[in-house]
N, C-alpha and C positions, 0 to 999 in steps of 0.2 A: 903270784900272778894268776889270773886264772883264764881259762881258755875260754875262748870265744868260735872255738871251729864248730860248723855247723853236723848233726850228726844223722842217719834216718830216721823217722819216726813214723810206724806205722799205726794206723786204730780202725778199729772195725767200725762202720756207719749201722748196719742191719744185716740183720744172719737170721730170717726167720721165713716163717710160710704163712700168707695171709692171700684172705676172699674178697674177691671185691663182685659186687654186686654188678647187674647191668647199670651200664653208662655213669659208672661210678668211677673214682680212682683214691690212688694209696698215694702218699707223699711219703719220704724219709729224710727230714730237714737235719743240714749237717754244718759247724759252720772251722773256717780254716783261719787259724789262728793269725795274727799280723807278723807271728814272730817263726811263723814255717814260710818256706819257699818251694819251688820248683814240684807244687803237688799233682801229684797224678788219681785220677779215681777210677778204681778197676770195680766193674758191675761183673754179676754172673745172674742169670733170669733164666729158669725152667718154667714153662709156663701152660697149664691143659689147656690153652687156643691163646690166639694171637692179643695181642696187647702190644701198647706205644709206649714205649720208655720215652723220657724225655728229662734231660739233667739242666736245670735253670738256677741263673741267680734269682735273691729274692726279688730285684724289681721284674721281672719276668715272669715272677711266680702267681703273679694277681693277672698280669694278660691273658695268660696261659689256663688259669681254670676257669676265667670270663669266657674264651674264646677259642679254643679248642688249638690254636696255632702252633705253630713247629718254632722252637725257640734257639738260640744263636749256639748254645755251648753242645750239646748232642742230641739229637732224634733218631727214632731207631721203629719205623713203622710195621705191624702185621708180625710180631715178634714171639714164639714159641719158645725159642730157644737163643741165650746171646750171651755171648762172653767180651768185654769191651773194654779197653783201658784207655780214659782221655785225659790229658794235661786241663787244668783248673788254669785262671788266667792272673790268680794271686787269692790274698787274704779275702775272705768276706763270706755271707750266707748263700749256702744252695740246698738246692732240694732235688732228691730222687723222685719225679712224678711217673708213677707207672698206671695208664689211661685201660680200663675195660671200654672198647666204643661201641659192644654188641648192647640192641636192644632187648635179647630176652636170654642171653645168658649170664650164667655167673663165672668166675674165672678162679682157678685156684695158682697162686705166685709164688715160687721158690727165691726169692732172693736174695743175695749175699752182697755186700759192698763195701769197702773198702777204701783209706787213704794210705799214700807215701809221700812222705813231706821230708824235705829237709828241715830241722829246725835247730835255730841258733839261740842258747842258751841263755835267760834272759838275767 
């Protein structure tokens, strides 16, 4: 017989250091399986000047670099420094958008990200 109890699974989305140019931005597209549940996504951002974290699903993700807007699952304005853990709202595609909105700087991103999912053995 084999089990079916659901067990934690965790995986890294981005563990790295990247430049974003003025009025440019970084994405880190990440997608949660249909067969995990109860996901949580812990950010950490060091950041040399302020920057907008912003965590969207994908249909969110085309408003959001059309129009600069604050999108439904986390926003996080004027951001140097943030450690953050949100509940995901099920299976499907998101994206880490982290916004440089300075017109004549560049910005350097420490950022680490993470999932914890329960997932049930398929």
């Amino acid at each position: 017989m084999r089990s079916t109890q659901a067990f934690l699974h965790r995986y890294t989305i981005v563990n790295s250091t990247v430049t974003i140019a003025p009025l440019a931005s970084y994405a880190a597209n990440f997608t949660v399986p249909t067969n995990e549940s109860s996901a949580s996504l812990t950010i950490y951002i060091s950041s040399s000047q302020p920057v907008f974290v912003y965590v969207v699903n994908s249909s969110e993700l085309t408003s959001l670099m059309r129009s600069g807007g604050a999108p439904s699952l986390l926003y996080e304005p004027n951001v140097t420094s943030l450690r953050v853990t949100q509940g995901l709202p099920g299976p499907g595609s998101y994206s880490i958008v982290i916004m440089n909105k300075a017109a004549l700087s560049t910005v350097k991103v420490t950022v680490v990200a993470y999932i914890e999912a329960k997932r049930t053995p398929s």
